[in-house]
DSSP file (Angstrom, degrees, kcal/mol; ACC not computed):
  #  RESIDUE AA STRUCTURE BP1 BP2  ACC     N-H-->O    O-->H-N    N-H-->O    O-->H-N    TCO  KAPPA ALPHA  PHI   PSI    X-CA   Y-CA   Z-CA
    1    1 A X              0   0    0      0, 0.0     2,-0.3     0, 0.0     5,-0.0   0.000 360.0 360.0 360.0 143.7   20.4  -15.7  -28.1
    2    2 A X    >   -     0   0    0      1,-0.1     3,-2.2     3,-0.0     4,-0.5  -0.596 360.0-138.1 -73.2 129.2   21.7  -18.8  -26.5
    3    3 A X  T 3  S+     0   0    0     -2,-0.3    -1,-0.1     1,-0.3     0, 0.0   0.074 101.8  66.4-102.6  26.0   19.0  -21.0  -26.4
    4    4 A X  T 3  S+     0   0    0     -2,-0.5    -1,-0.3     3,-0.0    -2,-0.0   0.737 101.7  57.6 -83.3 -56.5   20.9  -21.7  -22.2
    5    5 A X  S <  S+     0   0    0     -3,-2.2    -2,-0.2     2,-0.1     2,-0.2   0.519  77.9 100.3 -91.3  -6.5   19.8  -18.5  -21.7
    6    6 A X        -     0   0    0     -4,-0.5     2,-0.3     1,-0.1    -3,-0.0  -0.295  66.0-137.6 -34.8  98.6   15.9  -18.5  -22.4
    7    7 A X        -     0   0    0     -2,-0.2     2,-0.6     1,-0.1    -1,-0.1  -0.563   8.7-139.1-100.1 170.8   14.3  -18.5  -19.3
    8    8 A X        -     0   0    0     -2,-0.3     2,-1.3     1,-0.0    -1,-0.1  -0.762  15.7-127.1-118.3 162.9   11.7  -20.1  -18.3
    9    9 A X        +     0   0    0     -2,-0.6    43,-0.1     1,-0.2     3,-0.1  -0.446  50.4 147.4 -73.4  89.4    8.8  -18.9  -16.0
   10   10 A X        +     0   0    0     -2,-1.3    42,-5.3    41,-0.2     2,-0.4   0.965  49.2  20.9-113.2 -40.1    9.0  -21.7  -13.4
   11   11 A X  E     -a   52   0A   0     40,-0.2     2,-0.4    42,-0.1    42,-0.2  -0.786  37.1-175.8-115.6 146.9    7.8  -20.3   -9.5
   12   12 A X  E     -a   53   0A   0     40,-1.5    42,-1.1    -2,-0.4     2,-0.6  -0.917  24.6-150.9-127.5 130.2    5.8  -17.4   -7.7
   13   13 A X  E     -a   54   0A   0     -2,-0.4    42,-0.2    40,-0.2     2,-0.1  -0.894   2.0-147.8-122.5 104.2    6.1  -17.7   -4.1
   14   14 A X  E     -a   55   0A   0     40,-1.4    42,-2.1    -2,-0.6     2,-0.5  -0.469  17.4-146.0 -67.6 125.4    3.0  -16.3   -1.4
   15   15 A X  E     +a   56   0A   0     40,-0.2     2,-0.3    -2,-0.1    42,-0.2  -0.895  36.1 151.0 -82.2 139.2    4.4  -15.2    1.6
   16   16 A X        -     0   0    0     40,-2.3    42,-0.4    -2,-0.5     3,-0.2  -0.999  56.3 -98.4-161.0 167.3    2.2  -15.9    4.3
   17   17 A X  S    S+     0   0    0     -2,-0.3     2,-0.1     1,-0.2    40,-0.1   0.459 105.6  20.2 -95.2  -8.2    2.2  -16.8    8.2
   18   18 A X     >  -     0   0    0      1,-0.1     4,-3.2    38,-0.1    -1,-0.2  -0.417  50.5-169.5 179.0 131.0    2.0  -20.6    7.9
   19   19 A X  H  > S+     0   0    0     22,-0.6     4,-1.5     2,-0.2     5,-0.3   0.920  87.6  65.3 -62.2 -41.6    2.9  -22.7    5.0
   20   20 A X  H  > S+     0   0    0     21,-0.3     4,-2.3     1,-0.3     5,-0.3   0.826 116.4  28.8 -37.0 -78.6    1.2  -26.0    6.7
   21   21 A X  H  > S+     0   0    0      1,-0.3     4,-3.2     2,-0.2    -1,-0.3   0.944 118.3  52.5 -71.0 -57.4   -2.2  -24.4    6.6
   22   22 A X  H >< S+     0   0    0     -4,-3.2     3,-3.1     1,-0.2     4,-0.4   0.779 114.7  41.9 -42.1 -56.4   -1.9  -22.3    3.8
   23   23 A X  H >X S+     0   0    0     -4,-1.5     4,-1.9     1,-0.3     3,-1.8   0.886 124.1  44.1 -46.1 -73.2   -0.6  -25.5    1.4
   24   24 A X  H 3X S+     0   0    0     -4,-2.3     4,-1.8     1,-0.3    -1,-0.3   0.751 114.9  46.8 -33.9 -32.5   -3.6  -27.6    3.3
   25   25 A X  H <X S+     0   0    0     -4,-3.2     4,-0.9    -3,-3.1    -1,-0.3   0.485 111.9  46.6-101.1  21.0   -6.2  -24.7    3.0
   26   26 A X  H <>>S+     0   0    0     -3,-1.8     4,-1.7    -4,-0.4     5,-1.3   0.479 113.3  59.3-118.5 -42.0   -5.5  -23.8   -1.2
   27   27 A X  H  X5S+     0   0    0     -4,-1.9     4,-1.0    -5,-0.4    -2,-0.2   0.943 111.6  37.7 -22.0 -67.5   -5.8  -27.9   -1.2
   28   28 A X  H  <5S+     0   0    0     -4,-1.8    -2,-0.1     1,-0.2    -1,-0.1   0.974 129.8  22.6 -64.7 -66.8   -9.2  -27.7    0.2
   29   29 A X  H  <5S+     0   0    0     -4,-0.9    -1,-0.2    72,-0.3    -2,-0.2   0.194 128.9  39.9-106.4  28.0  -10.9  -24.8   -1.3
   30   30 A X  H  <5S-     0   0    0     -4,-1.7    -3,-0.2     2,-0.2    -1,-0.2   0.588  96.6-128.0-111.0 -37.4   -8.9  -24.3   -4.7
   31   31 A X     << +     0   0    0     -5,-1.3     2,-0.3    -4,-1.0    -4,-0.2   0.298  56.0 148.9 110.8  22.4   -8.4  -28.1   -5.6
   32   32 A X        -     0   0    0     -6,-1.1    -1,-0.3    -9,-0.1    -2,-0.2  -0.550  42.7-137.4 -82.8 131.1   -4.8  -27.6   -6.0
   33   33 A X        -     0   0    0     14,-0.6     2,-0.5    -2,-0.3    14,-0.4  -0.406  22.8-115.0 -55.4 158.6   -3.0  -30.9   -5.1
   34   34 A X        -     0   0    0     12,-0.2    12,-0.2     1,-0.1     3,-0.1  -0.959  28.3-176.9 -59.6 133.8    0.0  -30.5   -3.1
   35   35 A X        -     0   0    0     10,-1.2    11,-0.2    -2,-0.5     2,-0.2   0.784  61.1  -5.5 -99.9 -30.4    2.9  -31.3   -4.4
   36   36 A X  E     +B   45   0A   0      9,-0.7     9,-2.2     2,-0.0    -1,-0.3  -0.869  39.4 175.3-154.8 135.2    5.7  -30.8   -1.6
   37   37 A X  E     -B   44   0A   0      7,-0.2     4,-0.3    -2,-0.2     7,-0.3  -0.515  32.5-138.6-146.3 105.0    5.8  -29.4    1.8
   38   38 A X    >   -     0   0    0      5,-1.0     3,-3.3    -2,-0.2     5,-0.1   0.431  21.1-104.8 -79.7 170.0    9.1  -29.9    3.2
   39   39 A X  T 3  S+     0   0    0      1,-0.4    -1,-0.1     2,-0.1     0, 0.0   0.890 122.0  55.8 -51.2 -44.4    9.8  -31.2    7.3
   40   40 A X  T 3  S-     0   0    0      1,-0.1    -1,-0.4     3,-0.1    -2,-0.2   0.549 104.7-136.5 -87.3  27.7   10.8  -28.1    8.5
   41   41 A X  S <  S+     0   0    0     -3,-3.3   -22,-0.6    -4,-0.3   -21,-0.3   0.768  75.3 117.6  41.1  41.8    7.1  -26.3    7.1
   42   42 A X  S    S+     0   0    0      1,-0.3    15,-0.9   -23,-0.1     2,-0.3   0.658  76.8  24.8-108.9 -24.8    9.4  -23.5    5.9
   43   43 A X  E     + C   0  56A   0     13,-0.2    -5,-1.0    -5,-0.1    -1,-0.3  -0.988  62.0 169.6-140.9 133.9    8.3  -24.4    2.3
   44   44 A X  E     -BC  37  55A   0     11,-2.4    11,-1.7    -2,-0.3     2,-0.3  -0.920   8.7-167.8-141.8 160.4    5.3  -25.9    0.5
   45   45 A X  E     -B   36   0A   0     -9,-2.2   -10,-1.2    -2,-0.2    -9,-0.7  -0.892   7.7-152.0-143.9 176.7    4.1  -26.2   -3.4
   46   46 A X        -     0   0    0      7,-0.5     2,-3.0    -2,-0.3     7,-1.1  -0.975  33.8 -95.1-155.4 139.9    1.0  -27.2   -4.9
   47   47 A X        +     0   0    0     -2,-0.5   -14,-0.6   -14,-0.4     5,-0.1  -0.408  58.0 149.8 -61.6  82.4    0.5  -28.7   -8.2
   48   48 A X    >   -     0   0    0     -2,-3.0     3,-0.8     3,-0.3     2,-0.6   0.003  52.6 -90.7-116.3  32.7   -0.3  -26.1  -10.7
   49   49 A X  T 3  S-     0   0    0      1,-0.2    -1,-0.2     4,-0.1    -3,-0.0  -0.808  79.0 -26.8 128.1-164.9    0.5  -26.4  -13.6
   50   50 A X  T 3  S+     0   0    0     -2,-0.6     2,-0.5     2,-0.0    -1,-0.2   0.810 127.2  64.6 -59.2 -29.6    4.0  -25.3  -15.7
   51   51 A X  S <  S-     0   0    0     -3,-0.8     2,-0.4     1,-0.0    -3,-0.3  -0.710  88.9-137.7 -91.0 136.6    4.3  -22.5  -13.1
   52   52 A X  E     -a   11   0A   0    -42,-5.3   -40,-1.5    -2,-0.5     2,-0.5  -0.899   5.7-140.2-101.5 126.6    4.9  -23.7   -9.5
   53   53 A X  E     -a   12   0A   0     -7,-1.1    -7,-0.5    -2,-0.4   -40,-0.2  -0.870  24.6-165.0 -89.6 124.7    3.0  -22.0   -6.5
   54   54 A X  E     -a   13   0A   0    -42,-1.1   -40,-1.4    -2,-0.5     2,-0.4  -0.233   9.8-151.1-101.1 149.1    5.5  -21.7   -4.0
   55   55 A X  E     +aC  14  44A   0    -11,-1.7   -11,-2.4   -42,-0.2     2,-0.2  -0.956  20.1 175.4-129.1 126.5    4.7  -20.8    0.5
   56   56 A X  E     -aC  15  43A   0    -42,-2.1   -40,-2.3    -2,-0.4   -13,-0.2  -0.843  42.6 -96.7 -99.7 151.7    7.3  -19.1    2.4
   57   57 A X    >   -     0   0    0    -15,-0.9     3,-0.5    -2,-0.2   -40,-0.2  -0.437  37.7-120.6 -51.8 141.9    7.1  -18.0    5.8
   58   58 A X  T 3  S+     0   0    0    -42,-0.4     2,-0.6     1,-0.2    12,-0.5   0.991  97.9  22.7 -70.3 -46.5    6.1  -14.3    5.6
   59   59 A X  T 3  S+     0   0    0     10,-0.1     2,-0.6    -3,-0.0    -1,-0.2  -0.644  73.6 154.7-121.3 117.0    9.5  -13.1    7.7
   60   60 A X    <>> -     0   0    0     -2,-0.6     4,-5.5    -3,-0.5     5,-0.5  -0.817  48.0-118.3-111.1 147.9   12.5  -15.3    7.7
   61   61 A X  I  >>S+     0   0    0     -2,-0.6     4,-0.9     2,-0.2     5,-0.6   0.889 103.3  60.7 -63.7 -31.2   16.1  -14.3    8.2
   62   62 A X  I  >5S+     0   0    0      2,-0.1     4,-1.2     1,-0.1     3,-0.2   0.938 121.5  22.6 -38.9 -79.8   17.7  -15.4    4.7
   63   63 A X  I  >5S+     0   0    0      1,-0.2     4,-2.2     2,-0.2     5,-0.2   0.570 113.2  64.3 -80.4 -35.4   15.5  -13.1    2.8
   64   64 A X  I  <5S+     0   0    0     -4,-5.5    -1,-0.2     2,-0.2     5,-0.2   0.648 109.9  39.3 -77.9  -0.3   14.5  -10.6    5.0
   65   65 A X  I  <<S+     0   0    0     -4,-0.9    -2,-0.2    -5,-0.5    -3,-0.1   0.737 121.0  50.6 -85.0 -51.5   18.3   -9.2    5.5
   66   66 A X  H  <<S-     0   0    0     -4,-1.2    -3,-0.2    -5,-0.6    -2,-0.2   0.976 133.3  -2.4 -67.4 -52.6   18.9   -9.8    1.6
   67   67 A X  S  < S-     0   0    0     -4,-2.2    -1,-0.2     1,-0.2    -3,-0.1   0.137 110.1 -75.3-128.2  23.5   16.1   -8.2    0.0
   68   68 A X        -     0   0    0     -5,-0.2     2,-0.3    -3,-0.1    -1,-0.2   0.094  46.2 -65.1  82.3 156.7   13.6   -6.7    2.5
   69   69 A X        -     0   0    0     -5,-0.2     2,-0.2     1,-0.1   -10,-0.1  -0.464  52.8-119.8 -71.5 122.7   11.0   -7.0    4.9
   70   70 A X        -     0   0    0    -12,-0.5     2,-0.6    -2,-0.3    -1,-0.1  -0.511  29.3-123.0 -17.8  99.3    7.4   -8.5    3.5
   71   71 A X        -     0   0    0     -2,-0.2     2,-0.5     1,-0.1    -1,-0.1  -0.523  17.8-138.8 -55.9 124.3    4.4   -6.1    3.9
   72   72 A X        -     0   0    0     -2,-0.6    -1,-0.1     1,-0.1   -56,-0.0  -0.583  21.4-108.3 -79.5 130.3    1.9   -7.3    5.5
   73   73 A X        +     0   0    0     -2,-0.5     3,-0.1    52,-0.2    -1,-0.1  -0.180  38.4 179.2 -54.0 119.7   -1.7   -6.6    4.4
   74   74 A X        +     0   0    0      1,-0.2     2,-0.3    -3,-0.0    -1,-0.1   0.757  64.5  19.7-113.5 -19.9   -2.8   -4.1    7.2
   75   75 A X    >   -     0   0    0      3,-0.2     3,-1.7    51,-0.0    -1,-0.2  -0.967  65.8-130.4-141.1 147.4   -6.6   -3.5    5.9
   76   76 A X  T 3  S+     0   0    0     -2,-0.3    -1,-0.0     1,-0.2    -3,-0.0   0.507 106.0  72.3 -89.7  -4.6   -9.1   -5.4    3.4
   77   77 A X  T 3  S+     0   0    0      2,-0.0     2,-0.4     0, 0.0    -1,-0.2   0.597  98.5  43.8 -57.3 -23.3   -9.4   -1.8    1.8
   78   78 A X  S <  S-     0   0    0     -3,-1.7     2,-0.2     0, 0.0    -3,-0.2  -0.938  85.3-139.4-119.2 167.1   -6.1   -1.9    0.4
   79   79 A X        -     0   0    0     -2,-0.4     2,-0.1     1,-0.1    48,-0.1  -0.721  24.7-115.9 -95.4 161.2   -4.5   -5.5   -1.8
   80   80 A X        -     0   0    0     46,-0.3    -1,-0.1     2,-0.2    48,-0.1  -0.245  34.6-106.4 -78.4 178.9   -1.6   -6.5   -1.5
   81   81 A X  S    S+     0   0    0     -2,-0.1     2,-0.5     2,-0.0    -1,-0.0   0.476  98.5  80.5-103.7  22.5    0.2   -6.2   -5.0
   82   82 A X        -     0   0    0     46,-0.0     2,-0.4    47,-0.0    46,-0.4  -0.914  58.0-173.7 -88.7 121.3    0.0  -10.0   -5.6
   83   83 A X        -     0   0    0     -2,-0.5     2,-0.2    44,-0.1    46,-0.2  -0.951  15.3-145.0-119.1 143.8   -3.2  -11.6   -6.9
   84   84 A X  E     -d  129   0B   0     44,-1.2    46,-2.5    -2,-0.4     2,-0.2  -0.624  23.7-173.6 -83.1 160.0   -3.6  -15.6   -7.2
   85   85 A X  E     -d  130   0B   0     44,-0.2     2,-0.2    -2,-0.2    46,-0.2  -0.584   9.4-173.4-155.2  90.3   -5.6  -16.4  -10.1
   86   86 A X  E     -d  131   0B   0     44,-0.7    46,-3.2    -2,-0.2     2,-0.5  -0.623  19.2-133.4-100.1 176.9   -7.0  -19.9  -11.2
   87   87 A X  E     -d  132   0B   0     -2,-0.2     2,-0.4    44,-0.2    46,-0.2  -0.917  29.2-178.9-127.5 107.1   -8.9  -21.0  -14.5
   88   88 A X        -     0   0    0     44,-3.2    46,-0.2    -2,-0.5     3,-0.2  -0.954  38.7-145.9-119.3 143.4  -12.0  -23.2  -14.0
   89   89 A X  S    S+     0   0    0     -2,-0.4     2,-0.2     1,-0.2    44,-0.1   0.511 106.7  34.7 -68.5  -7.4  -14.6  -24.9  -16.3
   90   90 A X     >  +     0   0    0     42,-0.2     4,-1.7     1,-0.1     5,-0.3  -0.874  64.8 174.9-134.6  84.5  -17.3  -24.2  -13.3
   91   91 A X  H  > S+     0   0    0     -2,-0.2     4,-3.3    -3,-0.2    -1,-0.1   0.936  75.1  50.7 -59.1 -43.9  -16.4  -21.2  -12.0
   92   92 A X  H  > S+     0   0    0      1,-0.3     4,-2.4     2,-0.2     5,-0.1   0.985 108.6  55.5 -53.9 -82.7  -19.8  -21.2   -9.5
   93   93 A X  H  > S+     0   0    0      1,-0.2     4,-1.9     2,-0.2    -1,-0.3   0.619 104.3  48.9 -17.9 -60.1  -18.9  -24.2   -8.7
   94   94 A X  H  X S+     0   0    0     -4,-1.7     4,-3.2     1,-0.2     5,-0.4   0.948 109.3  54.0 -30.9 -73.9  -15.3  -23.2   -7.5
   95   95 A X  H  X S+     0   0    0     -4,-3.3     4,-1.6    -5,-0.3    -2,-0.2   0.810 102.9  47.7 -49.8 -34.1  -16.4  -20.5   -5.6
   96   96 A X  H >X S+     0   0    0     -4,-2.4     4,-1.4     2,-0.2     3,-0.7   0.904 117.1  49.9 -77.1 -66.2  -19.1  -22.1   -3.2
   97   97 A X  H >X S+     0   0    0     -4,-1.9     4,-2.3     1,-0.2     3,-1.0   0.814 109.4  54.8 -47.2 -44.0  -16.0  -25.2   -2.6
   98   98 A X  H 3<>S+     0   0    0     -4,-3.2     5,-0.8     1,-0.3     4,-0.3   0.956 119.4  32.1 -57.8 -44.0  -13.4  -22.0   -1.9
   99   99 A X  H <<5S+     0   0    0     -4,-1.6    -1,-0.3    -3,-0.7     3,-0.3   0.682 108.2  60.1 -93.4   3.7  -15.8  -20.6    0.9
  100  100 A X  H <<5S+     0   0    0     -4,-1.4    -2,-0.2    -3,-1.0    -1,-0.2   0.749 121.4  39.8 -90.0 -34.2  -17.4  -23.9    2.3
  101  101 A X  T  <5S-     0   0    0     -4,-2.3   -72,-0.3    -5,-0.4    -2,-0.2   0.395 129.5 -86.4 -51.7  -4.3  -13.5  -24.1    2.9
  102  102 A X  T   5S+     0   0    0     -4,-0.3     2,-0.5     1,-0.3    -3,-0.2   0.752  76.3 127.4  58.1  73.5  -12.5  -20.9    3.9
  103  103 A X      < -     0   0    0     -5,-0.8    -1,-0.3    -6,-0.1    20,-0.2  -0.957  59.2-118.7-130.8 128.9  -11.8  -18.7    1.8
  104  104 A X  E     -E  122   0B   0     18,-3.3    18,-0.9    -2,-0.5     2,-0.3  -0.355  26.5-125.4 -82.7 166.2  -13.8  -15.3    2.5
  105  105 A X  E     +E  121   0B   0     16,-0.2    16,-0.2     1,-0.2     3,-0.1  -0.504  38.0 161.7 -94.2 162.7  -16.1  -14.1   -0.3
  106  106 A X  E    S+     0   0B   0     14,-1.0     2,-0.3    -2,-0.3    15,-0.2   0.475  75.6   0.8-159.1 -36.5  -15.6  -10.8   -1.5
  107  107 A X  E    S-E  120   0B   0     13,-1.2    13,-1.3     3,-0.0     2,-0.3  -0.939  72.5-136.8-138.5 132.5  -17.5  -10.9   -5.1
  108  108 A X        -     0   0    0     -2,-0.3    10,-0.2    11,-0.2     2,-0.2  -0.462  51.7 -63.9 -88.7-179.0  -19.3  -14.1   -6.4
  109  109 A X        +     0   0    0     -2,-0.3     2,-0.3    10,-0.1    10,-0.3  -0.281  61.2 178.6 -62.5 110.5  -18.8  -14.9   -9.7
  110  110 A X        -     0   0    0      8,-2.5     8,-0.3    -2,-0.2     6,-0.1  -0.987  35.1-100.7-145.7 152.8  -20.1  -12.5  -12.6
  111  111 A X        -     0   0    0     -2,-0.3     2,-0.3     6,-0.2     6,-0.2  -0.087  39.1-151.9 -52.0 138.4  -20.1  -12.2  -16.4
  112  112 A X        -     0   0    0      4,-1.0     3,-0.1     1,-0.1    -1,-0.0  -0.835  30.9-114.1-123.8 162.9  -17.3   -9.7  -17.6
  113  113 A X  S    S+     0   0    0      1,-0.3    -1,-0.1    -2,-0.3    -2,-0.1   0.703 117.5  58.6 -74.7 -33.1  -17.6   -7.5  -21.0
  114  114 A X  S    S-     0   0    0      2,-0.2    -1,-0.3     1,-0.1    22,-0.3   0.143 118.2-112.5 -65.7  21.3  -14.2  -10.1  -22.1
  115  115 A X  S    S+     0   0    0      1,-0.2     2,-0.3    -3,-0.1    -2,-0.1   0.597  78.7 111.3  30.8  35.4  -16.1  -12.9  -21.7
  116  116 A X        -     0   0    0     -6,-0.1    -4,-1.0    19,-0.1     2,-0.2  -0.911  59.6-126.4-123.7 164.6  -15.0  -14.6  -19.1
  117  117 A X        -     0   0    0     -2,-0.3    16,-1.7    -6,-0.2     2,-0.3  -0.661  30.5-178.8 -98.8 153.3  -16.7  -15.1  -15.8
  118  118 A X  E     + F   0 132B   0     -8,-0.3    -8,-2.5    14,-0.3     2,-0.3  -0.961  18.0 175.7-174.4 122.5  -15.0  -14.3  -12.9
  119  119 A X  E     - F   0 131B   0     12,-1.5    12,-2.8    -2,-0.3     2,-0.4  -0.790  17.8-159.0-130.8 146.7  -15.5  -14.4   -8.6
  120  120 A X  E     +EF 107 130B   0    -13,-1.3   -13,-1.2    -2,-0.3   -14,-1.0  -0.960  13.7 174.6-135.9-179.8  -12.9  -13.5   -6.2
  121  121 A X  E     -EF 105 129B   0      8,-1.4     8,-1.4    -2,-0.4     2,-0.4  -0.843  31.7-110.6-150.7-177.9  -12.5  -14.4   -2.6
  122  122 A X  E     -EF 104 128B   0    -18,-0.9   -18,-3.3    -2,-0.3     6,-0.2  -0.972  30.0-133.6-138.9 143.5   -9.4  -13.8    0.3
  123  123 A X    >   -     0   0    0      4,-3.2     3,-1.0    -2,-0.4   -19,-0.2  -0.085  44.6 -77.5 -86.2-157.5   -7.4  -16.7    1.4
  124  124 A X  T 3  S+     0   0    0      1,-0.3    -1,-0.1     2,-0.2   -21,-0.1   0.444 135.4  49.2-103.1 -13.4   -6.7  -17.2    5.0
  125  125 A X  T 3  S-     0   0    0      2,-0.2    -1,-0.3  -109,-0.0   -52,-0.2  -0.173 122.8 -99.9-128.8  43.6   -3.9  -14.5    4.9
  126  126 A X    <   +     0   0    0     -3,-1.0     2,-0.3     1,-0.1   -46,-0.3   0.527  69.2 153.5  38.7  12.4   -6.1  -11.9    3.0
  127  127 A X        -     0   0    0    -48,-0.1    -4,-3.2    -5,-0.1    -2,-0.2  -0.590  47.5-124.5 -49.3 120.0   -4.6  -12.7   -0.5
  128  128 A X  E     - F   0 122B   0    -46,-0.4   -44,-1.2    -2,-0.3     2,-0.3  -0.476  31.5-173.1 -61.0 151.8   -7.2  -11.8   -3.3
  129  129 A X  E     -dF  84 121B   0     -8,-1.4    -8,-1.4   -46,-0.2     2,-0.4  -0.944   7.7-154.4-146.0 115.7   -7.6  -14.9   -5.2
  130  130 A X  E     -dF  85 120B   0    -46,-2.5   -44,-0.7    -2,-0.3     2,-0.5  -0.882   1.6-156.9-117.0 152.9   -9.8  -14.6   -8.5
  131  131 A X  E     +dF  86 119B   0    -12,-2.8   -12,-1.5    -2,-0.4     2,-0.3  -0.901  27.6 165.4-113.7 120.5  -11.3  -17.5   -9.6
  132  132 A X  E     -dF  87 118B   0    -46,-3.2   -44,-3.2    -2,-0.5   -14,-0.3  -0.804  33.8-101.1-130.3 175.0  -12.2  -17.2  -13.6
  133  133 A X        -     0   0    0    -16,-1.7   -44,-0.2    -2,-0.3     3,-0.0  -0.643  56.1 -76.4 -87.2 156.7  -13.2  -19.0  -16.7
  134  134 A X        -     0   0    0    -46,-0.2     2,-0.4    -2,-0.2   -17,-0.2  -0.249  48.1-124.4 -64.8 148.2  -10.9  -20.0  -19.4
  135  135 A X        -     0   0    0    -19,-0.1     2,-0.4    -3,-0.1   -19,-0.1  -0.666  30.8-129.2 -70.5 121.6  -10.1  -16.7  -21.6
  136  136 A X        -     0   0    0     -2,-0.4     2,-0.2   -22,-0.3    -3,-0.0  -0.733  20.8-116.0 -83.4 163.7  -11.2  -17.9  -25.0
  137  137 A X              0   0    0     -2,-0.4    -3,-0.0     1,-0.1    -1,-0.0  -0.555 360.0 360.0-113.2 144.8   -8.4  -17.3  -27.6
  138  138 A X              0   0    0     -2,-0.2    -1,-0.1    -3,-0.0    -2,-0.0   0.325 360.0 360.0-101.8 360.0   -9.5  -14.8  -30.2
């Protein structure tokens, strides 16, 4: 295979109903930097890593004619089928800054049978977000 054609894994992109605050509120209570969040607020990114996390507005005309409308999360019974996921050395720690920022709590942080530790919370636009420990490599 042509080594052109490799790809690489570079964006996943949250729709949600306004990049300003989201970009601002994943700032606050995830610690993710921002990295860009252009004039017209139509797009924002936040410094994660290899992989960039992208905000769109949830419906715009570009995307919603080309590939369909977003669903929007209608109950905290069901998820959406996205989940956000970061890797922290304090996991505890993480979790009290995500909800003294706002981020709602939904499990705090407990030991799992893989052995990593693991909380999740909902951002501001009911995204599950789980906050874990690094996976150690077997």
């Amino acid at each position: 295979m042509a080594t052109d054609l490799k790809p690489k894994y570079a964006y996943t992109v949250v729709y949600v109903k306004d990049v300003a605050k989201s970009v601002e509120f994943y700032g606050k209570a995830f610690g993710q930097p921002v990295r860009r969040l252009d004039d017209s607020h139509r797009w924002g990114e936040l410094e994660s890593g290899q992989t960039t996390i992208a905000f769109t507005p949830v419906h715009q005309h570009e995307t919603d004619d080309l590939t369909g409308e977003v669903q929007e999360q209608k109950s905290k019974t069901i998820r959406n089928q996205l989940e956000v996921c970061f890797a922290y050395a304090d996991v505890d720690a993480a979790y009290k800054r995500a909800v003294e920022n706002g981020a709602e709590a939904v499990c705090p942080p407990e030991d799992k049978e893989w052995g990593q530790r693991v909380g999740y919370v909902r951002d501001i636009d009911g995204i599950v977000v789980r906050m874990g420990s690094f996976v150690k490599q077997c």
